[in-house]
Backbone as CSV, one residue per row, in Angstrom:
resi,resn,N_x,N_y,N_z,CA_x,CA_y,CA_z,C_x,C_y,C_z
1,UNK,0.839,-1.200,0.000,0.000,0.000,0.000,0.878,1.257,0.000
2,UNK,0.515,2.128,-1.050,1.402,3.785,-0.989,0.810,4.408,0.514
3,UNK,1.552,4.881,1.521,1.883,5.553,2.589,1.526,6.692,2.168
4,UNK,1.669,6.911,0.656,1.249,8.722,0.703,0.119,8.984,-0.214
5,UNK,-0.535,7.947,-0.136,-2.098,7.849,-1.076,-3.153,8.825,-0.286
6,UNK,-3.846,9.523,-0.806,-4.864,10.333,-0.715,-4.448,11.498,0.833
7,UNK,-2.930,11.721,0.459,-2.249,12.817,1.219,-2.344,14.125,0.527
8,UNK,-2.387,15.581,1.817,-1.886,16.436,1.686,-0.509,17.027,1.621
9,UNK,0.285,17.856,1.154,1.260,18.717,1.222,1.618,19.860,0.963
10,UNK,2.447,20.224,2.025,2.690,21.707,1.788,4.143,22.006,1.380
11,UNK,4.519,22.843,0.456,6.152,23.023,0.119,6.067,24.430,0.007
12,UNK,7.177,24.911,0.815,7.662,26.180,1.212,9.106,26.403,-0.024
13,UNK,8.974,27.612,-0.752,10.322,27.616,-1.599,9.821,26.935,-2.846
14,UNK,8.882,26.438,-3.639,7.883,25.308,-4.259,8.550,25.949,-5.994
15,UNK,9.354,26.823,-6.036,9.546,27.462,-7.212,10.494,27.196,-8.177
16,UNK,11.410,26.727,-7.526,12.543,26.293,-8.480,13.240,25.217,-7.313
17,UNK,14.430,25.051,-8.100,15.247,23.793,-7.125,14.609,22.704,-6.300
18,UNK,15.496,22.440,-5.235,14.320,20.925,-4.087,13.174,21.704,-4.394
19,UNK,12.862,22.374,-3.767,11.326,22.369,-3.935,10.661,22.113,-4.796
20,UNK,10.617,22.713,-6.248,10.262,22.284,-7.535,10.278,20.736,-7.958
21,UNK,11.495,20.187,-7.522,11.473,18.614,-8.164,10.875,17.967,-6.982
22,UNK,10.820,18.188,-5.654,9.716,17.469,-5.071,8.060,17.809,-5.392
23,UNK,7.925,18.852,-5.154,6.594,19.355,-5.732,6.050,18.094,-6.879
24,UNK,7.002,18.305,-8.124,6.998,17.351,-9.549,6.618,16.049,-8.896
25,UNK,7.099,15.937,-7.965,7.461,13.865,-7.697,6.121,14.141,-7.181
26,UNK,5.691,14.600,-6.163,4.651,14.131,-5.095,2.805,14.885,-6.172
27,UNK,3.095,15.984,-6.829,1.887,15.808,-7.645,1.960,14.273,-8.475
28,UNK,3.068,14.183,-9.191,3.153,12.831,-9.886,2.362,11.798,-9.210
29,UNK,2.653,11.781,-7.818,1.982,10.585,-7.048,0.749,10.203,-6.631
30,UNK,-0.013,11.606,-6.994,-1.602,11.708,-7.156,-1.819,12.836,-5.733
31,UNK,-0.558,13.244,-5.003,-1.029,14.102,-3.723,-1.691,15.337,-4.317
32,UNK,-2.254,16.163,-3.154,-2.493,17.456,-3.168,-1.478,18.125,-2.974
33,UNK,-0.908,19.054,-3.534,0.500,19.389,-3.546,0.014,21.373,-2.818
34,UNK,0.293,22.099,-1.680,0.269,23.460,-1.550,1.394,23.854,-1.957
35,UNK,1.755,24.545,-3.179,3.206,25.257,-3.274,3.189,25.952,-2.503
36,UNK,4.157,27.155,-2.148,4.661,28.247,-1.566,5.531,28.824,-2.488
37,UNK,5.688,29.889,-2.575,6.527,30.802,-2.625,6.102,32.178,-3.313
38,UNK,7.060,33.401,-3.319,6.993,34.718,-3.416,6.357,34.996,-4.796
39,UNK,7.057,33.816,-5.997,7.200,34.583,-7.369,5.125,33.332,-8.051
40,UNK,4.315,34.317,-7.950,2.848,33.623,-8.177,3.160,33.578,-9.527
41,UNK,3.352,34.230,-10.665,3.101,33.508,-12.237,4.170,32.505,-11.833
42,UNK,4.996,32.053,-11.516,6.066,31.370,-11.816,5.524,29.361,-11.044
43,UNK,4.752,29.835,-9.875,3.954,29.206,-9.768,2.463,28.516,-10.558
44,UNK,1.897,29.552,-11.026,0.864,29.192,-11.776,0.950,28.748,-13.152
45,UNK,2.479,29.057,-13.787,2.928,28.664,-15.062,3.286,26.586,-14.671
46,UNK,3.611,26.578,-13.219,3.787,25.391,-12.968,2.648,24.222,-12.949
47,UNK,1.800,25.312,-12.141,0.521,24.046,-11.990,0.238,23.892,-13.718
48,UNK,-0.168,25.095,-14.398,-0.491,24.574,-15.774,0.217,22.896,-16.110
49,UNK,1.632,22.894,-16.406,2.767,22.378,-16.590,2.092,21.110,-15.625
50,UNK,1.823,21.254,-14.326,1.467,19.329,-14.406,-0.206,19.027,-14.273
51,UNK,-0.917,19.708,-14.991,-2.348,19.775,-14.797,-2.915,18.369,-15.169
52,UNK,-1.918,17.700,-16.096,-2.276,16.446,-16.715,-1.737,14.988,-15.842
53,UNK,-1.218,15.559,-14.248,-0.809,14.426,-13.452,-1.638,14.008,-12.628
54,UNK,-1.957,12.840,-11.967,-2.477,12.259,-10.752,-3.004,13.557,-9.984
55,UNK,-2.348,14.241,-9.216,-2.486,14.627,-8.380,-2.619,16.197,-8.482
56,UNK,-2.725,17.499,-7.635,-3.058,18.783,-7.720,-2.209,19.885,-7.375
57,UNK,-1.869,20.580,-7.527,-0.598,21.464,-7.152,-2.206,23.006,-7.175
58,UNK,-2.065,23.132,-5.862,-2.727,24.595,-5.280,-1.471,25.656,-5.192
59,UNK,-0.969,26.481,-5.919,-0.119,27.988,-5.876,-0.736,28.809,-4.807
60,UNK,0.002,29.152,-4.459,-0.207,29.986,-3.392,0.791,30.772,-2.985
61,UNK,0.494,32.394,-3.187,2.004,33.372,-2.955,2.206,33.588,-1.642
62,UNK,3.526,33.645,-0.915,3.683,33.782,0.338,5.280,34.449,0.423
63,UNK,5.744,35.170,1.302,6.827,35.288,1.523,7.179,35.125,2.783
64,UNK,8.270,34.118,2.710,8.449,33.199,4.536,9.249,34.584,5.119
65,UNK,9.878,36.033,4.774,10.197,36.569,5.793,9.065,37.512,6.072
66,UNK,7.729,37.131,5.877,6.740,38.230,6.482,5.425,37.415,7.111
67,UNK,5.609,37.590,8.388,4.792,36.980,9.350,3.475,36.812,8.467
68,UNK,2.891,38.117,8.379,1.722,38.145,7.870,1.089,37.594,6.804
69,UNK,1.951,37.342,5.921,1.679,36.507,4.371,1.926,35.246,5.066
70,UNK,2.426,34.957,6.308,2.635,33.136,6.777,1.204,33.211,7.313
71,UNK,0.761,33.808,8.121,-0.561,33.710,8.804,-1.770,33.582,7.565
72,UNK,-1.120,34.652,6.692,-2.403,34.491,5.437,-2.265,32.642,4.339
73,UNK,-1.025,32.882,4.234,-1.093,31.151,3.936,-1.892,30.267,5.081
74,UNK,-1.979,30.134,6.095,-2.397,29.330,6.798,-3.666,29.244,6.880
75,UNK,-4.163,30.231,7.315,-5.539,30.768,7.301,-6.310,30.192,5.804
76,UNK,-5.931,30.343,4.756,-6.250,29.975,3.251,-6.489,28.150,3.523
77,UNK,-5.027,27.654,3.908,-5.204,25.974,4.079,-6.290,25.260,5.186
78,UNK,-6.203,26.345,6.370,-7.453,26.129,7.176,-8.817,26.252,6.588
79,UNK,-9.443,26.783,5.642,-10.555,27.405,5.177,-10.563,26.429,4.292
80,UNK,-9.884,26.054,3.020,-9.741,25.117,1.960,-9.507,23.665,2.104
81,UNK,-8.865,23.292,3.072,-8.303,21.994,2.925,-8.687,21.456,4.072
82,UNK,-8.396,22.150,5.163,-8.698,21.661,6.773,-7.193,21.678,7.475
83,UNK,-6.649,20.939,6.856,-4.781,20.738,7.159,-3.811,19.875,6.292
84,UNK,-2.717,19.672,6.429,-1.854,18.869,5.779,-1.365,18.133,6.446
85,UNK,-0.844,16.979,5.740,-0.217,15.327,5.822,0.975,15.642,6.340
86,UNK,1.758,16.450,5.212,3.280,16.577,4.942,3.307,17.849,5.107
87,UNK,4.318,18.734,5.952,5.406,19.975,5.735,6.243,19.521,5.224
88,UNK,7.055,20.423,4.074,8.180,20.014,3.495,9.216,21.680,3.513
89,UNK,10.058,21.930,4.731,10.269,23.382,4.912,11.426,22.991,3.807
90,UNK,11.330,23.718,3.011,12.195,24.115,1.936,13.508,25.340,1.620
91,UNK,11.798,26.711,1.693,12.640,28.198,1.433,13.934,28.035,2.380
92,UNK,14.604,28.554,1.464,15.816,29.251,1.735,17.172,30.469,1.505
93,UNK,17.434,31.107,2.096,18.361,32.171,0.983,19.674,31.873,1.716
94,UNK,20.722,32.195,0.953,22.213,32.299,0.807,22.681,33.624,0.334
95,UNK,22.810,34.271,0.968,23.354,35.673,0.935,24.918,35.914,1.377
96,UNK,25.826,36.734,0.610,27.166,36.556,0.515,27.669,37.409,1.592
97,UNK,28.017,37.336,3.020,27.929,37.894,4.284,29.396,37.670,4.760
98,UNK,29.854,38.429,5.952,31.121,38.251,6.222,30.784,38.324,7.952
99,UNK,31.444,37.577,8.529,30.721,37.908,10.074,31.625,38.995,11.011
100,UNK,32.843,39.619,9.917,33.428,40.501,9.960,32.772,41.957,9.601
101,UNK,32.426,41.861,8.317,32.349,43.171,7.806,30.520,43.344,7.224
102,UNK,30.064,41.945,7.499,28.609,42.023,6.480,27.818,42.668,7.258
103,UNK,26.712,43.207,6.803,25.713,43.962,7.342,24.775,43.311,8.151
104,UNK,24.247,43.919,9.504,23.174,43.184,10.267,21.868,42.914,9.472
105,UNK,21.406,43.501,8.664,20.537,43.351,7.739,20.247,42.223,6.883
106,UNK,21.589,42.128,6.177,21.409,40.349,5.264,21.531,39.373,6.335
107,UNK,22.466,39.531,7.629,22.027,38.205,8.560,20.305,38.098,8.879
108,UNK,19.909,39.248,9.315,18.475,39.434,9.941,17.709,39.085,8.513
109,UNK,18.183,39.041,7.527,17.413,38.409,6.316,17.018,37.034,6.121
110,UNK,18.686,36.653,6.511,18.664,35.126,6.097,18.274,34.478,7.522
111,UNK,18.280,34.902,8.504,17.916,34.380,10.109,15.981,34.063,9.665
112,UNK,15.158,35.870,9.274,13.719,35.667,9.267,13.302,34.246,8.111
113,UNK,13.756,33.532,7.159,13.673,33.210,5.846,13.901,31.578,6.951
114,UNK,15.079,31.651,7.135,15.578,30.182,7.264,15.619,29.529,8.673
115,UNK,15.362,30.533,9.449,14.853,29.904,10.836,13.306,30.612,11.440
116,UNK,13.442,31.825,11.335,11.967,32.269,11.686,11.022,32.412,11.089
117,UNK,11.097,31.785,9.936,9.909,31.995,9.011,9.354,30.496,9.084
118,UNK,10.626,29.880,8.913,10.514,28.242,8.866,9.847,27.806,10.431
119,UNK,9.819,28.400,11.269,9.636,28.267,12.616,8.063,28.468,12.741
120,UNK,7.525,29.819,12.218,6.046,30.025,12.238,5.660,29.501,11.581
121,UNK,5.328,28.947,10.193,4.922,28.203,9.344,4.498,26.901,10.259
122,UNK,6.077,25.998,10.802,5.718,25.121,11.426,4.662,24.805,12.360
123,UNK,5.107,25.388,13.524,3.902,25.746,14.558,2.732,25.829,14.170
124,UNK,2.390,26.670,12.991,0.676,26.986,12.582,0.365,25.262,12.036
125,UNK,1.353,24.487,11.436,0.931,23.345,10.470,0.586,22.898,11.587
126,UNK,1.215,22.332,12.859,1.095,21.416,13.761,-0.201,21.697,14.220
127,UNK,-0.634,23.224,14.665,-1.681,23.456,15.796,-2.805,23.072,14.652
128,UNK,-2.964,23.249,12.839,-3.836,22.836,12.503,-3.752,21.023,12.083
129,UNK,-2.929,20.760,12.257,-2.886,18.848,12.395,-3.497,18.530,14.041
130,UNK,-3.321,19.294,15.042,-3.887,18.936,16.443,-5.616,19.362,16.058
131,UNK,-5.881,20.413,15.702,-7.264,20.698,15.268,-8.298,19.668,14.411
132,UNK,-7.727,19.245,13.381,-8.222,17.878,12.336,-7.899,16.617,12.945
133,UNK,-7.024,16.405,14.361,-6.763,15.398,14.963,-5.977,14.587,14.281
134,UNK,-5.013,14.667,13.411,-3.936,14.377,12.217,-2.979,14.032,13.546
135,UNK,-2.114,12.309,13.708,-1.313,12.711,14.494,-0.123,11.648,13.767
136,UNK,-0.268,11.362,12.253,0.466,10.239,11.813,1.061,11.407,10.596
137,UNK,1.343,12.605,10.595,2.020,13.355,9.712,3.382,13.330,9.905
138,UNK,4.141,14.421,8.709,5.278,14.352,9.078,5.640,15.588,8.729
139,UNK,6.665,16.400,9.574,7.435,17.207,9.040,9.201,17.274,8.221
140,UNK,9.633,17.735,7.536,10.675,17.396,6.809,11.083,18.539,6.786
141,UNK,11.866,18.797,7.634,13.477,20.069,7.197,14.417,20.246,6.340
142,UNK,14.566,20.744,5.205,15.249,20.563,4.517,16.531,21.387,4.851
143,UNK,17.578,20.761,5.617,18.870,21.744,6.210,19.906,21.320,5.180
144,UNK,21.138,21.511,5.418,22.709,21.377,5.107,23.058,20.425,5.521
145,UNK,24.732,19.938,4.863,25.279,19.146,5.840,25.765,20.336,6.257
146,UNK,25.672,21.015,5.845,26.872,22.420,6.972,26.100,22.632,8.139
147,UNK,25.118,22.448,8.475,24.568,22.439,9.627,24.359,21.342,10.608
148,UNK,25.327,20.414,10.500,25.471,19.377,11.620,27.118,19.257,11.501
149,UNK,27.497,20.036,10.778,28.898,19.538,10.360,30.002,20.602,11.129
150,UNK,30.585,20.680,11.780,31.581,21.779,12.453,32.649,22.466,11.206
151,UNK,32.647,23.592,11.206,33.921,23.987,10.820,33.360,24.184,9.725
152,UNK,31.655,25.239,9.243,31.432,25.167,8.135,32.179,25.379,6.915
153,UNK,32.785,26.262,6.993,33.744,27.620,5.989,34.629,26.162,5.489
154,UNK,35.499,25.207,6.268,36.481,25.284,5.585,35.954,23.710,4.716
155,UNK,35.280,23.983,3.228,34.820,23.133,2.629,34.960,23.239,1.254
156,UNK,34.549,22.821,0.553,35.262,23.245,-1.231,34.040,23.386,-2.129
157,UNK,33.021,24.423,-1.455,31.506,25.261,-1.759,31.346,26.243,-0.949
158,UNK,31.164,27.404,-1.437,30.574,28.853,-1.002,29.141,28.872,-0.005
159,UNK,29.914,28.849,1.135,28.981,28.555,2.184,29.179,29.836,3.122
160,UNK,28.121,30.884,3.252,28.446,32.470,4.010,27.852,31.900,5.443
161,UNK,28.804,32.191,6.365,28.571,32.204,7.905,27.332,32.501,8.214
162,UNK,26.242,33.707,7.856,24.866,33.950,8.185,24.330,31.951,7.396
163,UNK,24.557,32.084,6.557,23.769,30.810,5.852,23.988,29.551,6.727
164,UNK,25.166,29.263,7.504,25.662,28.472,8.099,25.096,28.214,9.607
165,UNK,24.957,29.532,9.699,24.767,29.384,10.994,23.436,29.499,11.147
166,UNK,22.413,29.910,10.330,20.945,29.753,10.044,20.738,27.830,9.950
167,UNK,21.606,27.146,9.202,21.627,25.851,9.219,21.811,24.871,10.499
168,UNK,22.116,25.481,11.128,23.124,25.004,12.459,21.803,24.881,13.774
169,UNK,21.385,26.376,13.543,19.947,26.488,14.236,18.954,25.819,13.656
170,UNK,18.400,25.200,12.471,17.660,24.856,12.144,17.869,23.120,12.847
171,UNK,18.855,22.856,12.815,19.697,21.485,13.415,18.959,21.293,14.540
172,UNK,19.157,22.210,15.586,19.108,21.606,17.009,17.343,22.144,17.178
173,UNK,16.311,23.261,15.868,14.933,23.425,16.439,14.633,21.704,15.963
174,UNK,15.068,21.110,14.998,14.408,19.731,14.166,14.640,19.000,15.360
175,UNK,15.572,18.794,16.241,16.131,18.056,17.520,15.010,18.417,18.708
176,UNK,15.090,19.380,18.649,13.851,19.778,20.145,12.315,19.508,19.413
177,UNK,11.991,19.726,18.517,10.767,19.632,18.121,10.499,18.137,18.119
178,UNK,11.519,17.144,17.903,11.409,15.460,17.579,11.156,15.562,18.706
179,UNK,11.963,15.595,20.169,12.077,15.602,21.435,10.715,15.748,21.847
180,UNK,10.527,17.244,22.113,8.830,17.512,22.561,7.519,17.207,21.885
181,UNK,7.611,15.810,20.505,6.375,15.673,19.508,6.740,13.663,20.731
182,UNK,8.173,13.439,20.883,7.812,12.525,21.241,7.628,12.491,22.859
183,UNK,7.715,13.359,23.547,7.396,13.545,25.023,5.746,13.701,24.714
184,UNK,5.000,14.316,23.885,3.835,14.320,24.154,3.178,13.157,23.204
185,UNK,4.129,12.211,23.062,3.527,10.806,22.832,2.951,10.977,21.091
186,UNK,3.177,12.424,19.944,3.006,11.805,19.214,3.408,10.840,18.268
187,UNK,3.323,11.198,17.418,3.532,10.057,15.848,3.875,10.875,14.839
188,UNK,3.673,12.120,15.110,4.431,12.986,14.083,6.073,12.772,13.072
189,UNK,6.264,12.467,12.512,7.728,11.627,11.973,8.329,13.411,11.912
190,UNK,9.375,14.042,12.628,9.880,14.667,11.864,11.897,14.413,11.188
191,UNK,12.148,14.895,10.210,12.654,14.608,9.119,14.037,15.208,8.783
192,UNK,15.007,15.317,9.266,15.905,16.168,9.067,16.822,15.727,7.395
193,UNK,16.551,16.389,6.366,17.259,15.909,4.993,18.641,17.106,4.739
194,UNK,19.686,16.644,4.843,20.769,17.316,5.078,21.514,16.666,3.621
195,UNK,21.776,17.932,2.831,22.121,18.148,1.175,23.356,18.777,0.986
196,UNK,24.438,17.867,0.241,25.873,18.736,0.085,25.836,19.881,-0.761
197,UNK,26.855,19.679,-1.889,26.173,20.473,-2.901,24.993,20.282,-3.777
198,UNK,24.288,21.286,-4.009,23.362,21.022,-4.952,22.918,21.499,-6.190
199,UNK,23.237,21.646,-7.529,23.095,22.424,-8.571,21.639,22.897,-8.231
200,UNK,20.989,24.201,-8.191,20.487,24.910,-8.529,20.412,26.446,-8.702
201,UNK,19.605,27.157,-8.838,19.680,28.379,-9.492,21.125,29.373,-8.507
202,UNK,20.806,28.695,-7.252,21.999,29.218,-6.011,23.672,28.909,-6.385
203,UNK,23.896,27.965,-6.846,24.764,27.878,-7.722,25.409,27.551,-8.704
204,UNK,24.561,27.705,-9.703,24.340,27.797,-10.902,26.083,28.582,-11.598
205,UNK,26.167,29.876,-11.237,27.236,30.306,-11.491,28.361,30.191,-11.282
206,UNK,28.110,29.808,-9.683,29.747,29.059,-9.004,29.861,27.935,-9.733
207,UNK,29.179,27.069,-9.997,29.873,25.618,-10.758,30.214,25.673,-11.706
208,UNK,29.821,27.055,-12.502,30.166,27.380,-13.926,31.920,27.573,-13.665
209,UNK,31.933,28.073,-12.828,33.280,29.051,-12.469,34.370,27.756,-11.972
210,UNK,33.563,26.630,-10.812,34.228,26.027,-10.555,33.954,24.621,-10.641
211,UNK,34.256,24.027,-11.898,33.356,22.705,-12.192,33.497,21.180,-10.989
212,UNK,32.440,20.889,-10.758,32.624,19.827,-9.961,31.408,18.952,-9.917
213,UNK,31.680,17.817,-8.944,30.265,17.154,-9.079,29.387,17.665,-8.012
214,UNK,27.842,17.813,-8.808,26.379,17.881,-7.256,25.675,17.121,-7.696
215,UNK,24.548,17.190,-6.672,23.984,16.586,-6.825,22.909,16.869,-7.623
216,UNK,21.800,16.815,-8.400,20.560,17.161,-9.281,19.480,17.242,-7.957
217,UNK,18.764,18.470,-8.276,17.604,18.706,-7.187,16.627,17.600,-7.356
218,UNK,16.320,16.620,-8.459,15.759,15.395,-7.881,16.647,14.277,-7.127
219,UNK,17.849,14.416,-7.270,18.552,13.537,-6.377,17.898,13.475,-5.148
220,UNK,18.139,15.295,-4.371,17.336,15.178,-2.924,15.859,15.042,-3.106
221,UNK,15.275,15.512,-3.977,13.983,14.544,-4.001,13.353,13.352,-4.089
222,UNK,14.324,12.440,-4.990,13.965,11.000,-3.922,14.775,10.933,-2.774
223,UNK,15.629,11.448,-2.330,15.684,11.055,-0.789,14.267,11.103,-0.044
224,UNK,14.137,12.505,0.190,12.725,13.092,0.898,11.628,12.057,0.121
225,UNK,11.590,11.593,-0.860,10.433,10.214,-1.003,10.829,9.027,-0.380
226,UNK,11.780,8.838,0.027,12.259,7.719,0.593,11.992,7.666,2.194
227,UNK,12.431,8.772,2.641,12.014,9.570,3.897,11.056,9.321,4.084
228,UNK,9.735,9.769,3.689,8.254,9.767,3.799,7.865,8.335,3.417
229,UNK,8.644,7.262,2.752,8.019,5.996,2.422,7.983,5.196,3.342
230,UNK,8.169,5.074,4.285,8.941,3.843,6.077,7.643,3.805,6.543
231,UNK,7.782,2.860,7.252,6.541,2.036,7.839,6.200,3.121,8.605
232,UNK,5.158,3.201,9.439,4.704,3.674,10.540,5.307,3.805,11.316
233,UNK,5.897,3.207,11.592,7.029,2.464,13.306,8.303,3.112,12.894
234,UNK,8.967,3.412,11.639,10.165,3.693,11.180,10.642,4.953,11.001
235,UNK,11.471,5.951,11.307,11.463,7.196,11.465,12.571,7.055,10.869
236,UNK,13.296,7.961,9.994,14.737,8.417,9.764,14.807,9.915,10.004
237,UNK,15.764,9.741,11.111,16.019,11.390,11.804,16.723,12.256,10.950
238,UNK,18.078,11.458,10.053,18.677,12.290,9.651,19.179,11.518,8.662
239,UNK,19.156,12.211,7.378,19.448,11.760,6.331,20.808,12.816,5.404
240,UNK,21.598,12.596,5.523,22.794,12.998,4.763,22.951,12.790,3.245
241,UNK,22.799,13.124,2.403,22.892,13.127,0.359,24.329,14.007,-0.163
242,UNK,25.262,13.667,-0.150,25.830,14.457,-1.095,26.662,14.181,-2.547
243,UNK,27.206,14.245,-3.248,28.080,13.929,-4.439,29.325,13.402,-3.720
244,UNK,29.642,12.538,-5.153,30.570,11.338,-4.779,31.956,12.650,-4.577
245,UNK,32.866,12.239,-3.684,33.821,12.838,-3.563,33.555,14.353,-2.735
246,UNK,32.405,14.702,-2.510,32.460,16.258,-1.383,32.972,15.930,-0.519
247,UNK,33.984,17.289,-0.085,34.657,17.053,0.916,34.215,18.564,2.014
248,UNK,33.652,17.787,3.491,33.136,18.549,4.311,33.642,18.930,5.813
């Protein structure tokens, strides 16, 4: 039996890269697919694009560093759907920062985007999975290995200290949140998918510049299907993907 038959999902970042090729896989699979993200034609040019699959891709514009467009996404899935199966926290930015000389501004950018945006989103999914009485969902983080890995910087990929250390925190909320879903006895699976390099639009130019192997953004998308495929009873906390030969 498919585990993810007549499921909801939500994907944060739903526009290009992981997000996009999971989006692809899990409409493929007949789910209800909620995109996310900022850029709406770019979204709605998508749903066109799989209108002829199994399953449904709902667009929906949001920007994860503004509280208020997270509350208005939610509010929309509460009214429409009731709740979702799957979180799949995705968004993310990489901004070129120095923890010397960079501005408080692009950290406080990449901090609201990749930990506090990712943070409210969460919370609202859960309190509406406790509301629909949903307690066999899952959440899925999509972090770094630079964020379990010490000593981000010294690696052979353009990795900025704000980005790193946004990863690092995202590490130990996926750790406390497993912690306090299993102190209150649920079943919630959550998901930590930790990605080396990865060709997409983020570095797109660096690999031009500096050729090497990554991985393809469906690579980490069947991981995260693999993730979500385990029995009931079976959890994988942390899942590591990178290209043959990265060195971290």
């Amino acid at each position: 039996m498919n585990p993810l038959l007549n499921k909801t999902a939500l994907i944060t970042g739903a526009c290009d890269g992981i997000g996009k090729a999971i989006l692809e896989e899990l409409v493929s699979k007949g789910l209800k697919v909620i995109g996310l993200a900022r850029d709406m034609n770019q979204l709605k040019l998508l749903a066109e694009e799989l209108k002829g699959k199994p399953g449904k891709l709902y667009p929906l514009q949001c920007d994860m560093s503004l509280q208020n467009e997270i509350e208005g996404a939610l509010e929309w899935i509460e009214k429409n759907l009731g709740a979702v199966d799957i979180l799949i926290n995705n968004a993310a930015i990489s901004l070129d920062w120095s923890t010397i000389t960079g501005g408080i501004e692009e950290l406080k950018k990449t901090l609201d985007i990749n930990v506090i945006g990712l943070t409210c989103i969460t919370k609202g999914i859960l309190q509406l999975m406790k509301n629909k009485g949903l307690d066999n969902g899952a959440i899925v983080n999509i972090n770094d290995i630079s964020g379990i890995k010490s000593l981000p910087l010294a690696s052979d990929r353009p990795i900025s200290p704000a980005y790193a250390s946004s990863k690092s925190a995202l590490t130990t909320l996926t750790e406390s949140l497993r912690l306090e879903l299993a102190q209150n006895e649920s079943n919630i699976k959550v998901i930590n998918i930790c990605p080396g390099l990865v060709e997409t639009e983020l570095t797109q130019q660096w690999l031009k510049e500096n050729p090497r192997l990554a991985l393809k953004p469906k690579n980490v998308a069947d991981a995260i299907l693999f993730s979500l495929q385990t029995p009931e009873n079976v959890l994988i906390q942390d899942l590591i993907i990178t290209p043959i030969r990265e060195i971290i």
